[in-house]
KERO-147894 format. One record per residue (C-alpha): x, y, z; residue in three letters. Coordinates in steps of 0.05 Angstrom, whole numbers, plus 5000, padded with zeros to 4 digits. Layout:
N
XYZALA ...
end
This chain:
771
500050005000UNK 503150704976UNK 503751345028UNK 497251644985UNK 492350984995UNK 495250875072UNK 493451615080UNK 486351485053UNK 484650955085UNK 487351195154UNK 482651815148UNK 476851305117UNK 477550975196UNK 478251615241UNK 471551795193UNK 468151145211UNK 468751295289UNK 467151955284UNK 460551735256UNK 459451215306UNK 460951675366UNK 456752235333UNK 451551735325UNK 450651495395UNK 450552085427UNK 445352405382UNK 441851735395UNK 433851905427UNK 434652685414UNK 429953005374UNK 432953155300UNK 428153705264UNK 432253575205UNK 428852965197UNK 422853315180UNK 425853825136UNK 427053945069UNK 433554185035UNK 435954754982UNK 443054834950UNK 445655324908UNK 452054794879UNK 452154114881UNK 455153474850UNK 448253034847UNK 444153664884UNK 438753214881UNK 442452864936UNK 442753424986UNK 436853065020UNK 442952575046UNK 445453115093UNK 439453115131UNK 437152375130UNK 439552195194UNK 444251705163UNK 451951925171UNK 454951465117UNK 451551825069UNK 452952465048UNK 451953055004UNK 457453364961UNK 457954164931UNK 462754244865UNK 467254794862UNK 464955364816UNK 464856174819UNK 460156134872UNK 461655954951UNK 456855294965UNK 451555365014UNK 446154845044UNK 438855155078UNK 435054685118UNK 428154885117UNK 424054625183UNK 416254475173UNK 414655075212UNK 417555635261UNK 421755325307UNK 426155545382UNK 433655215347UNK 436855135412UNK 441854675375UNK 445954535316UNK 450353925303UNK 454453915238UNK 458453305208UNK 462753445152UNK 468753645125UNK 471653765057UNK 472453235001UNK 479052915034UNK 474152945095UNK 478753455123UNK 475254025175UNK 472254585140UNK 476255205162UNK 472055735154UNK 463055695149UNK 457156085175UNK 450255785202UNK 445556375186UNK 438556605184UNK 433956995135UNK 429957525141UNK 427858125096UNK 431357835033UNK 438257715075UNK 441957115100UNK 443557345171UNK 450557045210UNK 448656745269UNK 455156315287UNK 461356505245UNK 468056055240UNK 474256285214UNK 479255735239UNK 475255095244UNK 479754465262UNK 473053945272UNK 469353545223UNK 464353475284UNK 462154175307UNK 456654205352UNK 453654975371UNK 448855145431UNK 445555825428UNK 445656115494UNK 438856455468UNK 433756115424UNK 434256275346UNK 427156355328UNK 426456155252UNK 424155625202UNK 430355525172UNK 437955505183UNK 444255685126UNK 450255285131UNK 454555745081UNK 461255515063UNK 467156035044UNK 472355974992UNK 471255484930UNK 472054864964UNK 468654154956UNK 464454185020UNK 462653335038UNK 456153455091UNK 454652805116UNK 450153135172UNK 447353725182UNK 442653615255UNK 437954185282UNK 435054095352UNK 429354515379UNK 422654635396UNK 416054815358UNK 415455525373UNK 410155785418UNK 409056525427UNK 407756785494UNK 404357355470UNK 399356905414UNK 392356965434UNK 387356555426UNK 383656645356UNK 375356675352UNK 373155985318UNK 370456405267UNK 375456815236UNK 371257425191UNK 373758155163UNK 370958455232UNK 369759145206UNK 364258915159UNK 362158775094UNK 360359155025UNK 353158985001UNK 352658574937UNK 360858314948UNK 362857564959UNK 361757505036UNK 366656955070UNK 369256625141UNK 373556135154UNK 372755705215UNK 379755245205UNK 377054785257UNK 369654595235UNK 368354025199UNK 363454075136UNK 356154095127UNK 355854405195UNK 350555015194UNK 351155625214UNK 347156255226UNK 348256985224UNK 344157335283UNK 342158005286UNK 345158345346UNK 338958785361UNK 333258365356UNK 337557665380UNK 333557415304UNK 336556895266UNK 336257225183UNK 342356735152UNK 342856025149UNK 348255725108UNK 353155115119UNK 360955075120UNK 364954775071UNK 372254615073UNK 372255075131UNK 369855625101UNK 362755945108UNK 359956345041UNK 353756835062UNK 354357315001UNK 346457244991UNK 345957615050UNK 345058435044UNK 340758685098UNK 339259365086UNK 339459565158UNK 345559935203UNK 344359375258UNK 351359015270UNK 351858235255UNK 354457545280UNK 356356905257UNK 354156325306UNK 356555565304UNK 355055185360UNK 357255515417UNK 361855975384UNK 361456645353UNK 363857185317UNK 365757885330UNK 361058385317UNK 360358645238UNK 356459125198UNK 354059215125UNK 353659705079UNK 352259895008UNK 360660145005UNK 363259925079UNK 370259845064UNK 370060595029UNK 366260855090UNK 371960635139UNK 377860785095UNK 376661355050UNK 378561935103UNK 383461465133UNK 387761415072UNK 388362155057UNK 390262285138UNK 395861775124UNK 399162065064UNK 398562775103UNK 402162405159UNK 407362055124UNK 410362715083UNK 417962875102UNK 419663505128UNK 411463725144UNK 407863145174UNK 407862895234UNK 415563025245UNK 420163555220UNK 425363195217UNK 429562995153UNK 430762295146UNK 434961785107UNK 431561395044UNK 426161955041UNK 424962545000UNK 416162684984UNK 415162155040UNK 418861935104UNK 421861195083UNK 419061265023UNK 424861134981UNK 425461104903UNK 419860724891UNK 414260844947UNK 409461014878UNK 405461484917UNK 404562024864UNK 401161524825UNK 396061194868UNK 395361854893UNK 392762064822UNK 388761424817UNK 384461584868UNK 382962194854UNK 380862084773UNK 376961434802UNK 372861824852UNK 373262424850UNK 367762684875UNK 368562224941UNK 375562564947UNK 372563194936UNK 368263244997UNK 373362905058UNK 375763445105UNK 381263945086UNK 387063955132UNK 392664135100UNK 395864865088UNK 400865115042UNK 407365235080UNK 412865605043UNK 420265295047UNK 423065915072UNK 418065805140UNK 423765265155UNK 431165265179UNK 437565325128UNK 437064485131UNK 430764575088UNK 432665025031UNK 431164724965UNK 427864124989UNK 420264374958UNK 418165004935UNK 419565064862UNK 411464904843UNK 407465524855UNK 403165424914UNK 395065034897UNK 389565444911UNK 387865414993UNK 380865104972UNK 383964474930UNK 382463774962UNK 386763495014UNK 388162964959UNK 390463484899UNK 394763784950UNK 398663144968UNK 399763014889UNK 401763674880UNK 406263534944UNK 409962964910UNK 410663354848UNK 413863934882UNK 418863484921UNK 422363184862UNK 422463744816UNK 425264194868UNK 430463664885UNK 431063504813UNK 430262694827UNK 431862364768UNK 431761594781UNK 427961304725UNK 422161144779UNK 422161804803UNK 421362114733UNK 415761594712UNK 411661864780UNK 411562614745UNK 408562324678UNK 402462084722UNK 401862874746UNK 402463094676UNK 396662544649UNK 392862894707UNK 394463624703UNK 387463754660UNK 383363514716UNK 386663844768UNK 387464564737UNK 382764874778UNK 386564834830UNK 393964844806UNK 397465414769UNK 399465314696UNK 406065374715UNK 406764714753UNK 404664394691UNK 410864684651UNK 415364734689UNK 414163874701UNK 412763844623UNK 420764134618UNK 423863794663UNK 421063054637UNK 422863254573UNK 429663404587UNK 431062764634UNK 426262264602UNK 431361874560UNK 437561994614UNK 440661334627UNK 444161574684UNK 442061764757UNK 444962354806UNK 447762074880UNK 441862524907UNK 436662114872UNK 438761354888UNK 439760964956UNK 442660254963UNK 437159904935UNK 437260134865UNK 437559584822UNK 436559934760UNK 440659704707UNK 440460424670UNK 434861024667UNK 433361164602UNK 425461034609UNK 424960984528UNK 429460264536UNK 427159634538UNK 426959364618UNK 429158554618UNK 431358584694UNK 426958324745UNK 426058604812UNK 428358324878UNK 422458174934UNK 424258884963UNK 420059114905UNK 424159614878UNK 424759384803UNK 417259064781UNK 416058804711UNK 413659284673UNK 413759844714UNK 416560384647UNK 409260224605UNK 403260624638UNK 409561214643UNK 410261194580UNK 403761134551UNK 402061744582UNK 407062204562UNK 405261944491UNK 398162244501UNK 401162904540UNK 405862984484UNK 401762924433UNK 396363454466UNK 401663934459UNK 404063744389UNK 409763364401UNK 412663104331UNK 415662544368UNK 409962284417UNK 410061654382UNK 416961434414UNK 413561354476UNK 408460904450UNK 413760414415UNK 417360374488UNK 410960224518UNK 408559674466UNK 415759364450UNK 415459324537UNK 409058974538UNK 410758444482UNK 416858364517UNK 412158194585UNK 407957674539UNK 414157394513UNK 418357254561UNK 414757394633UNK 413156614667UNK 407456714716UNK 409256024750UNK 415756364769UNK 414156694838UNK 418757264832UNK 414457494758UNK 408757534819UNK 408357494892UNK 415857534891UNK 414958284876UNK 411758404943UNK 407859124945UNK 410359264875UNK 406758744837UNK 400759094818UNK 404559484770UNK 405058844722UNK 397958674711UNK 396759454719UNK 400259594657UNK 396559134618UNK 389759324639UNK 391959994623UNK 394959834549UNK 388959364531UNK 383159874568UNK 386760524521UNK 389260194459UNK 384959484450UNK 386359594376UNK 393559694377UNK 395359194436UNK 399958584419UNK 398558014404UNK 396957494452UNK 395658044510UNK 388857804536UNK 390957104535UNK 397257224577UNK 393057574629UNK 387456954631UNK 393756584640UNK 395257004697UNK 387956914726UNK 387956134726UNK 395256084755UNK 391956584816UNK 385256274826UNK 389855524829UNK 393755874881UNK 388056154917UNK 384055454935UNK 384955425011UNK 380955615065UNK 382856315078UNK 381356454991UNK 389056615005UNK 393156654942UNK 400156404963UNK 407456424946UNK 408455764900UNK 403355184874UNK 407854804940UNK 410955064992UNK 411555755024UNK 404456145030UNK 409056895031UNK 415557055016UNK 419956815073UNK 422157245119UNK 418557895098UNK 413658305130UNK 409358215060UNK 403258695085UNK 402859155016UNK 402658504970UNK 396558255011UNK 394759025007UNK 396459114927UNK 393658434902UNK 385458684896UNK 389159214848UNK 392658564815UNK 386158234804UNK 381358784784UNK 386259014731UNK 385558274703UNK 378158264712UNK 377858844663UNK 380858414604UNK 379257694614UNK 372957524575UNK 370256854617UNK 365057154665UNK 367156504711UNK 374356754717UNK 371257424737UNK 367257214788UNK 373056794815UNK 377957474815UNK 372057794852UNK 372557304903UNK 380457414913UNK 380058224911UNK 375258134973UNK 378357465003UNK 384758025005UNK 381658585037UNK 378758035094UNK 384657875106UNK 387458455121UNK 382258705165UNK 381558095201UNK 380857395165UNK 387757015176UNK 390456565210UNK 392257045270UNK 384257405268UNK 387958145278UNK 387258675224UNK 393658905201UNK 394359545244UNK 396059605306UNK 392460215321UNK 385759935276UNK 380659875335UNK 382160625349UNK 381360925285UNK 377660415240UNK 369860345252UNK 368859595274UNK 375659295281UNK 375558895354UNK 383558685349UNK 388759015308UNK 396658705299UNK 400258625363UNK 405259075351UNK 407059815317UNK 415359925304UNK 418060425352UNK 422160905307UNK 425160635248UNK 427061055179UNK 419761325170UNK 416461405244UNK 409861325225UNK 407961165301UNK 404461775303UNK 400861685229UNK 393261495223UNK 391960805192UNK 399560525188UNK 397759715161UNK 403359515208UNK 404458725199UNK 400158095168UNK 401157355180UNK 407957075152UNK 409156415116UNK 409356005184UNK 402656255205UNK 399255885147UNK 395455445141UNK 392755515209UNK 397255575267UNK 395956245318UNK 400356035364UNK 407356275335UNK 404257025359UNK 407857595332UNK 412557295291UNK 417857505240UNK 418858285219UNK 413258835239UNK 413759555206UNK 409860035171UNK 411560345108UNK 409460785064UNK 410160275006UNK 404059835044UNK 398660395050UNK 399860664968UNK 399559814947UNK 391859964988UNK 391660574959UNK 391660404883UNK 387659734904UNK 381960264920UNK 381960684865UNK 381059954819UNK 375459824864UNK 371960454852UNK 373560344773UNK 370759684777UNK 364959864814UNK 362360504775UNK 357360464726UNK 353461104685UNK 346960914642UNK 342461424608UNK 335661154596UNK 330261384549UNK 322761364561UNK 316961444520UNK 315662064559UNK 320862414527UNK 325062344590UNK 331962174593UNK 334261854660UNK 340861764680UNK 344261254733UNK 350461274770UNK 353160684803UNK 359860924842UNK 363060944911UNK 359161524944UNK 354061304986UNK 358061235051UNK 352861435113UNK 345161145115UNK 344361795148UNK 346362305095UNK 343462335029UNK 348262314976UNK 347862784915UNK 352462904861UNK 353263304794UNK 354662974725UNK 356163324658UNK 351563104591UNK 354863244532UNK 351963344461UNK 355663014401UNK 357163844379UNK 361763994451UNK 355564274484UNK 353764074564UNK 349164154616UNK 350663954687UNK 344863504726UNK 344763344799UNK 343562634813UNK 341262464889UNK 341661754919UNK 334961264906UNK 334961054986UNK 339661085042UNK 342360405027UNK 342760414955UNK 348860464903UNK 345260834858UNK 344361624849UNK 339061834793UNK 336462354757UNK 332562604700UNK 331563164642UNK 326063284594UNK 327363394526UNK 323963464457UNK 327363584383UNK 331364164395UNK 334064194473UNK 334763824533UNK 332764204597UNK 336364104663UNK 335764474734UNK 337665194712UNK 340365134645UNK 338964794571UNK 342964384520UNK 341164574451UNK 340363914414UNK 339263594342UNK 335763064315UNK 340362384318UNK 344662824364UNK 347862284416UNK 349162574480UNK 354262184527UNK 355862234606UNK 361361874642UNK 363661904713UNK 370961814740UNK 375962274702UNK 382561984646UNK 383461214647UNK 378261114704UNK 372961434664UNK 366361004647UNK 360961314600UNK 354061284573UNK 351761444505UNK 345261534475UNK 342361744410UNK 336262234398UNK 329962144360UNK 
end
């Protein structure tokens, strides 16, 4: 036997009692591993990194060298106390592994939790003095070596919160419900076919019977027209209290959304104080999109937004210290009497063109305040619109970004918004698919309203982005979705934009990629909270994020699609997900809290909000109305309250704008204008929209009708009954004019007259011809 094979086979026997000795005293513990299942990023035969958790120390699993340093994760059935880790291994001459790191994940990092730099053991064995609370553990190798793990042991409990409460049997949205919606509970520990009944709280009457069906209860039939509260009964248990109403979820939010944005500005909210990764909005970073869903509401309901309190003043830059100079100020000031809501946008605006921001997000904001310029002119001067039209023109096609404008998490490969974007964000959300085509599609119609010779370049970015998107985009892929977190609305946003504006110039095979969408959701979504999760198998969220704005975001997701697909089943199926969403964030998961801590305060209805707000942090929104603070993570699903408040808790601004733009689509989706003619030569007109908020004030509103020659006329419209979605109203007219209230519309015959409500893409109309 040569010096090499004595060598060998010497370290071959050492090996053999080191297994033995590792195996009998590991003998009767409790191995987690066992249970687990196993990811690699290298590996000769990867599909053999099951070996190093098998429980079998003769086997083994094996990285390859390559560019990359090898790493194993060991990912536990649920969260778990690791008071213990035990590793066997060594390198491929099964000598001790010099230097390695056992670490944990959260908020899209691999954490070090035990670091070695000068390793001499193939058996290491670490005790944590405190409890690592996780559901999975990192062993990450350094240097390009051939890592041989023949065992890689985690010892622990099953995590049990002290602070978990215990959750109602019947888990509802515990604010209430919109009339006419899909209605839902879940009850995870009811079998089927057991009935239950909703019970008036008044009277003690029972007016619902339904059963339960793979734990979930379904009482959308049921719209009493009455402000008495509700419960659900089963048995012995019940519900919390709830309410109905013809727009419940716009009654509670509405006001609540507008005091949050006022809030959460830097330098004039709630604190002074200038803060890192903020410039319109404190922790707001480069891509907070507030500008836009700021917009969105207003041009989907505007007359809602038009009548919430007005709170907020003008307040010059030169009120504040030498700090401040430059910061806002180059917009001249909206008129004192403009919404709350126009002031905010015109907020945002002023921010970044007085800091000239020119990150390619941060220019594609301003093209939404351009789109809606017309619509807000009544309260903004003419000179906020140019000097925004100037600056967009100048930057719009600049491919690079100034330090001022950028923090760490830019991703952006370059900022020119005209090029073609092929780089996917990370889960931070900072980089969605996708995000360059609404942008541009709107400067191509603001250009072209002022004569631009070259508008159509913004059109060709915009289409050759989409047909990229139906190209090459994989839905099954988790990171062309979910993956995007509070960003991902701006995919199937973009299409339902494109498709809504230009269905004759749209590519090819655009309405087919979004049913394709649709199915992949609604196969995602069949559970018992109507929850659509991470993967087909496997996680329910991303792991370790607080994911609270892509739970937030996702109605937007889902309405967008709803306004392309064609099957009316697929609709009704995305209906069910928009409001399965909302549920569960006020209420309807596995831990029964609404998302904010502060909800039972400031949101009519909510019994328990999130167990926790974040004390500081970059955007101390303590202080703020309506923060959504936290929502169940991937370890809370399917059904298990008692991990408590686990994993990352923090507001941001990026959660409330992903609710935000998911309320504007609902007020799109829900608006509907008819004009109806009689034989009495009457002409009646019907608006369906988000206004009727209070059975105790009657709603009225004024609509323009417009003749085919430019003509108009307004008429107020007043609500049918104090629990109905419609307001109506009529005119007389004959051959030559239509008369309203106090004025007339000269008409002719075969004249059509339309009326729409909601303002620019959120616009819905009615047309009718004349006699």
């Amino acid at each position: 036997m040569n010096y090499c094979n004595k060598k060998v086979h010497f370290i071959s026997i050492i090996w053999v009692v080191i297994i033995t000795l590792f195996s009998n005293e590991t003998k009767g513990q409790n191995n987690l591993s066992l249970m687990a299942s196993t990811e690699t990023n290298n590996g000769k035969n990867e599909q053999f990194s099951k070996n190093a958790i098998d429980g079998k120390q003769e086997t083994s699993w094996t990285s390859s060298v390559s560019n990359e340093a090898a790493w194993l994760t060991v990912i536990l059935p649920g969260a778990t106390e690791v008071t213990q880790i035990k590793l066997l291994m060594g390198t491929s001459l099964d000598e001790p592994i010099k230097e390695f790191a056992i670490q944990t994940f959260l908020n899209g990092n691999w954490h070090n939790k035990e670091k070695f730099s000068d390793n001499e053991e193939t058996k290491v064995t670490i005790n944590f003095k405190q409890p690592i609370l996780t559901d999975r553990l990192r062993l990450a190798v350094s240097g390009k070596i051939k890592a041989n793990v023949h065992e890689f042991e985690i010892y622990g409990i099953e995590y049990v919160s002290k602070d978990a409460t215990p959750v109602n049997k019947i888990v509802i949205n515990q604010s209430g419900y919109n009339l006419g919606k899909p209605k839902r509970f879940t009850a995870p520990e009811v079998l089927d076919n057991t009935v239950f009944h909703i019970i008036n709280t008044r009277t003690l009457k029972k007016e619902f019977q339904g059963k339960v069906n793979d734990h979930i209860g379904d009482f959308s039939d049921f719209n009493p027209l009455t402000s008495d509260s509700y419960k659900i009964v089963i048995d012995s248990f019940s519900s919390y209290p709830f309410k109905f109403g013809p727009y419940w979820l716009e009654r509670v939010t509405y006001q609540n959304m507008v005091d949050f944005m006022r809030g959460a500005r830097h330098y004039t909210g709630t604190t002074h104080e200038i803060r890192r990764l903020s410039w319109a909005w404190r922790d707001g970073d480069f891509f907070n999109w507030s500008l836009q869903s700021l917009v969105a509401q207003y041009l989907s309901n505007p007359k809602a937004y038009e009548r919430l309190r007005k709170e907020i003043n003008y307040i010059p830059n030169s009120a504040y210290a030498n700090a401040y100079e430059g910061k806002w100020g180059a917009l001249e000031p909206y008129h004192k009497d403009a919404p709350d809501i126009v002031k905010l946008i015109h907020w945002d605006a002023d921010v970044k063109i007085s800091q000239q921001l020119d990150h390619e997000h941060q220019k594609a904001e301003l093209a939404h305040f351009l789109y809606a310029y017309p619509y807000l002119k009544e309260w903004l001067p003419k000179q906020n619109f140019d000097l925004v039209y100037a600056y967009l023109k100048n930057v719009w096609t600049k491919p690079s970004v100034k330090e001022n404008s950028t923090t760490p998490y830019d991703n952006s490969p370059e900022h020119n918004l005209l090029a073609l974007k092929t780089k996917l964000g990370t889960t931070k959300g900072e980089l969605p698919p996708g995000h360059s085509i609404i942008p541009n599609l709107m400067m191509y119609e603001v250009t072209k309203k002022q004569g631009e010779v070259e508008a159509e370049k913004y059109f060709k970015a915009a289409y050759n982005q989409i047909e990229w998107l139906i190209q090459h985009i994989d839905w099954k892929d988790p990171m062309s979705t979910k993956g995007q977190r509070m960003s991902e609305h701006m995919t199937m946003r973009a299409f339902a934009y494109f498709y809504n504006q230009y269905p004759n110039r749209a590519p090819k095979g655009l309405v087919q990629k979004v049913e394709d969408w649709a199915k992949l959701m609604i196969n995602r979504s069949n559970n018992m909270w109507d929850f659509r999760t991470y993967t087909d198998t496997g996680d329910w969220v991303p792991v370790g994020w607080n994911e609270t704005g892509n739970i937030l975001g996702f109605p937007a997701c889902a309405l967008a699609a709803k306004s392309i697909v064609k099957n009316v089943s697929l609709q009704n199926e995305l209906d069910r997900l928009v409001w399965s969403h909302f549920d569960n964030a006020f209420g309807r998961n596995p831990t029964g809290r609404h998302f904010s801590y502060d909800a039972p305060t400031e949101i009519e209805g909510v019994d328990l909000g999130w167990y926790n707000a974040h004390h500081g942090g970059v955007g101390l929104l303590e202080p703020v109305r309506f923060v959504f603070d936290g929502s169940p993570k991937t370890n809370h699903y399917p059904n298990h309250p008692e991990i408590g408040n686990y994993g990352w808790t923090e507001g941001w601004v990026q959660h409330n704008t992903a609710f935000n733009l998911s309320m504007a689509y609902l007020a799109y989706d829900d608006t509907d204008i008819q004009l109806i003619k009689s034989k009495k030569k009457t002409i009646s007109i019907r608006l369906k929209a988000p206004l009727n908020f209070n059975e105790h004030i009657i709603d009225k509103v004024d609509v323009i009708v417009k003749s085919s020659s430019g003509d108009s006329v307004i008429v107020s419209l007043k609500e049918e009954n104090p629990y109905s979605k419609y307001l109506v109203g009529s005119v007389k007219y004959n051959k030559e004019k239509i008369d309203a209230t106090d004025t007339t519309l000269q008409i002719k015959s075969k004249d059509t007259i339309s009326v729409g409500y909601g303002l620019g893409y959120f616009e819905k109309q009615s047309h009718l011809t004349l006699d």
